[in-house]
N, C-alpha and C positions, 0 to 999 in steps of 0.2 A: 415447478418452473419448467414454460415449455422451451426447448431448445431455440435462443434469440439472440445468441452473440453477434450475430453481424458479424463475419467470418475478415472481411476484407476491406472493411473502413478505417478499423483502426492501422492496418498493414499500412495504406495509401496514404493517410494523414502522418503518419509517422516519416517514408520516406517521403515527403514534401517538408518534413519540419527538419529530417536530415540534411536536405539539400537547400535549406535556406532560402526554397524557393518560394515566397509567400503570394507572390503574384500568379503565383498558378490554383490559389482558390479563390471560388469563386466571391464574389459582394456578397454579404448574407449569411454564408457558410458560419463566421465564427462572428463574433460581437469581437468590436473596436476594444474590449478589455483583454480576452482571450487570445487574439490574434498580439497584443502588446505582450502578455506575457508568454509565446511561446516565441515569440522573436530573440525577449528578455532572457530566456534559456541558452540560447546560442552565442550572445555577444563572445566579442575577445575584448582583452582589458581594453584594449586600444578604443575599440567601439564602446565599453562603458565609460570611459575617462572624457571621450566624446560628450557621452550624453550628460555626464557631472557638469560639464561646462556649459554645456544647454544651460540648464537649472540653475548653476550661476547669474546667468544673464533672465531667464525666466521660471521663478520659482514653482509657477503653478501652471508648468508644462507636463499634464496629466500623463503625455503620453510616455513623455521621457523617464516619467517619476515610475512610472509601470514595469515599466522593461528593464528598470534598473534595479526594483524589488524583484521582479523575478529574476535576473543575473544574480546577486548579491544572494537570496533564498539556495541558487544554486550552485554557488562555491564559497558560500561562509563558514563551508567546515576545513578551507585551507587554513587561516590564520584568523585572528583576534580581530586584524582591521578589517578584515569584510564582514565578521560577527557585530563591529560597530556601524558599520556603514548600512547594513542592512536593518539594523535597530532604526537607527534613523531616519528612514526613510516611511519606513512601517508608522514611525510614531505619526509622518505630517501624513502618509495615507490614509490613519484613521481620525486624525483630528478631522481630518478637511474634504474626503472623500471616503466618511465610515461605511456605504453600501456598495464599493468597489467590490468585484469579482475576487481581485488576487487575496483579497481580505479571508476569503475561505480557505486558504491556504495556510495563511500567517503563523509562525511557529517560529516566537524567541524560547530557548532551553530557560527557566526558571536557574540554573546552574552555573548556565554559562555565562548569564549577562542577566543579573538579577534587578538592575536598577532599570533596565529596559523592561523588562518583563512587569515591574511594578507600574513602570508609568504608564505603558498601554492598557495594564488590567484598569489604572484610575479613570484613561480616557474612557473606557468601555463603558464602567460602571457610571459617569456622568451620564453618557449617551442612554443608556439604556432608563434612567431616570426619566430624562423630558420623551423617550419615545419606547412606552416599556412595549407598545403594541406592533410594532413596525418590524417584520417578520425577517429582513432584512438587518437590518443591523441585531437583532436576536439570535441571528444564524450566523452571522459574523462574529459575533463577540463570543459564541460557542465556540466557534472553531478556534480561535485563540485560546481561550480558557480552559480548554481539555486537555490541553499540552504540559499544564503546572499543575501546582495543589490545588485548583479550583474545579475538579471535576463535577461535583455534587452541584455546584453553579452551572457549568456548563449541560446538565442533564435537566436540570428546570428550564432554564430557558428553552433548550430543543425539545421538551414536553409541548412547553407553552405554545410553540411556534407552531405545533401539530395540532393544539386546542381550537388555535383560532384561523389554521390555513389546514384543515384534514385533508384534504384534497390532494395536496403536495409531497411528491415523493421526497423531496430532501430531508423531511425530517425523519421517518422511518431508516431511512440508508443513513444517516448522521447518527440517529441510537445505533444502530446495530453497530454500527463499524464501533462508536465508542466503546459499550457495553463488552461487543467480544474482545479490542482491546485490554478493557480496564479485568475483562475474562481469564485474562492470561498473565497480565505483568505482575513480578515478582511471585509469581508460584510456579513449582515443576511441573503441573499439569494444570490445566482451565477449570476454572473452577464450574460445573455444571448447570448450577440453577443462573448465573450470568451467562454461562453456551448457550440456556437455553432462551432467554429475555434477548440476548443480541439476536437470534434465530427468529424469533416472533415477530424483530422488528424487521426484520428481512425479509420474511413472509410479506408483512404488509405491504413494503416496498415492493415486491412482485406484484402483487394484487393490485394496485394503484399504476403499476409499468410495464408494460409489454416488454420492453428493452431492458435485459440484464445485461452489466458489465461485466467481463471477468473477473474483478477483484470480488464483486459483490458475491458471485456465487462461489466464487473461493473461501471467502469468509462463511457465508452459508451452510457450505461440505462440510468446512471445519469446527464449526457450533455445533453444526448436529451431531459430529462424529462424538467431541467434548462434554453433549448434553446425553447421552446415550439414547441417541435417534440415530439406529441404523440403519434403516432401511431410508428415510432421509438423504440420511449422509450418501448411500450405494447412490439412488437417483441422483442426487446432485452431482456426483463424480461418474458418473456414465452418462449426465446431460456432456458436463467439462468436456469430458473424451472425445464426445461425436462432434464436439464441437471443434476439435484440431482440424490445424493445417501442418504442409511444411513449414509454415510460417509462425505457428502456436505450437511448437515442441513444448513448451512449460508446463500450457493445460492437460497437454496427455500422459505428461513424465509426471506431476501432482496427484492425476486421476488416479493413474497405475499404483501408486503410493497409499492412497486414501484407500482404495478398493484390497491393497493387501493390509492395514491395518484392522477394516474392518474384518476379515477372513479370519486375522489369529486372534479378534477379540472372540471371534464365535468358535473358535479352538480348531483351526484350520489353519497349519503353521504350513503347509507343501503348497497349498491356491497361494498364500501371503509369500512364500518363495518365488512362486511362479510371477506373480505382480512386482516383486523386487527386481525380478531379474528382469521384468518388460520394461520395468521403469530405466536400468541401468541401457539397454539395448537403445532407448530411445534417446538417453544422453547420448548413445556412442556413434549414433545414426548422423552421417556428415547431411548438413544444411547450408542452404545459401548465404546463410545471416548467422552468427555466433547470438541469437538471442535467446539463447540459458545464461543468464548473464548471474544468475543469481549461485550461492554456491550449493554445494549437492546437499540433499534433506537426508539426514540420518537416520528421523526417527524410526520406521519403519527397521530399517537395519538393527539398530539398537535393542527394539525388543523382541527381534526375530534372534541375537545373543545372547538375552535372554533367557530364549526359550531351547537353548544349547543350537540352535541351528547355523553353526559358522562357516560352514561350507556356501551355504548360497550366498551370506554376506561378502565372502571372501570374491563371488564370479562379480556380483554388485559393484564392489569397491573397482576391479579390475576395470571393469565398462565404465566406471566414472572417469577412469586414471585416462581413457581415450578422447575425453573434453576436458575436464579440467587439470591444470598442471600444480595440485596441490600435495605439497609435501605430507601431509596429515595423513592421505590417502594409502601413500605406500606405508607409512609407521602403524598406522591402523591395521594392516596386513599382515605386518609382520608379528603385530601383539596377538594377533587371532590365533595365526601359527604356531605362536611362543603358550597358546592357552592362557591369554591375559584377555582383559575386558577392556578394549580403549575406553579413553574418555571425547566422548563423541562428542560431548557436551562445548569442547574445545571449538573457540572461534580460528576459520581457517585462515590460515599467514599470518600469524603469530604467534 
């Protein structure tokens, strides 16, 4: 993969979606679905309660019904009624509009709201009867279906959809991301020969796209790293790197990361120190924008403790302790000290 993040599009479109200001792109720039739901991101209740009463008065106000699955998508983990309100809205999206865009998104928890989760898989699987060919609703009804026990479903259809549109990159990037997924969930470590099938489909995806996403080559680095493709993994996480800005601290604090695990798998624990501690400097490094938003990646640290080296996890921890304000941080510190092993594993702020 040659170095093709587009360093500064995402930066612009984000602060434009910051600033609400949707009139400063241009006709063309986003499809009438895309530009609904990233409006739909922003509402305040005030402005979805508005658009509920649209849809009172006109039920089959697409626009409104859009912006209000993507608000509802994006604060249905407050309470119950937005987990229903977003159910329903999803349900008349795919009865009535099944090759919507935000449909690629769609994700009821099988857990949280199991009689939603039933009726959408039924609408799908009608849908999918009278149009098993239609590449579109194939890749819709996948993306739903990978979210619940219907994974094995969701990997046939996005086969199929590659069978008969090869050309298209969505379906190579929709394996891979599922695959290294289903790679990882419920095991301590990814399971190898799934790192390596989500890696394959990533490949293709390169090969068919000039244009890698961040996320894509993030999942990429960390297949191969999971499949034991390291020299992969190195390339891929020294593309990430030269790809930072001040504005992409993430991909360079990740790289740093990636590039020390590989060092102590190849029995290099002082390089993997050295990368733990660029990675912590680059947390500590003040920025214009707080976008490490995510919290600090332990793994690297964890099995440089390990490998008895608690001394540089200890400068690690410190440089994190200068962005994030997480209590875990100092108790981790103080167990190193005390000759204890945290439990890193521990989600932070709680």
């Amino acid at each position: 993969m040659a170095q093709r993040l587009g360093r500064f599009a995402p930066l612009i479109l984000a602060c434009v979606c910051l600033a609400g200001c949707w009139s400063l792109l241009p006709d063309g720039l986003v499809s009438d679905d895309a530009r609904d739901a990233m409006v739909g991101m922003f509402l305040s209740a005030e402005e979805a309660e508005a658009l509920e009463e649209r849809l009172r008065s006109d039920p089959d106000d697409l626009s409104a019904r859009a912006q209000l699955v993507s608000y509802y998508q994006s604060v249905q983990w407050r309470d119950d009624a937005n987990v229903r309100r977003y159910a329903w809205h999803l349900v008349w999206l795919a009865q009535n509009e099944p090759r919507h865009l935000l449909l690629l998104t769609a994700n009821i928890a099988p857990d949280r709201n199991p009689s939603a989760y039933a009726r959408i898989r039924a609408i799908w699987l009608d849908l999918l009867e009278g149009a098993p060919r239609d590449t579109t609703v194939l890749g819709n009804a996948a993306a739903f279906l990978e979210h619940g026990p219907d994974r094995d479903l969701a990997l046939t259809l996005l086969e199929r959809s590659q069978e008969i549109d090869p050309g298209n990159v969505m379906w190579p990037f929709m394996l891979g991301r599922l695959r290294w997924r289903m790679a990882q969930e419920g095991r301590e470590r990814p399971d190898p020969a799934l790192a390596a099938a989500a890696l394959a489909h990533l490949e293709r995806a390169d090969r068919l796209d000039s244009y890698i996403n961040p996320m894509q080559l993030r999942w990429a680095m960390d297949a191969a790293f999971a499949a034991g493709q390291f020299e992969k993994a190195r390339t891929y996480a020294a593309e990430w790197h030269a790809g930072g800005t001040p504005f992409t601290l993430e991909a360079e604090y990740q790289a740093n990361l990636m590039l020390g695990r590989i060092a102590l798998a190849e029995d290099d624990p002082n390089a993997a120190g050295d990368y733990l501690v660029a990675a912590g400097r680059l947390a500590a490094w003040p920025s214009l924008f707080p976008l490490m938003v995510w919290p600090p990646d332990m793994r690297l640290g964890e099995e440089l403790v390990e490998h008895g080296e608690r001394e540089v996890v200890l400068e690690y921890l410190k440089l994190c302790a200068l962005h994030w304000e997480y209590d875990e941080l100092g108790e981790w510190a103080d167990e190193l000290r005390n000759g204890s092993i945290p439990d890193f594993d521990r989600p932070f702020g709680y």
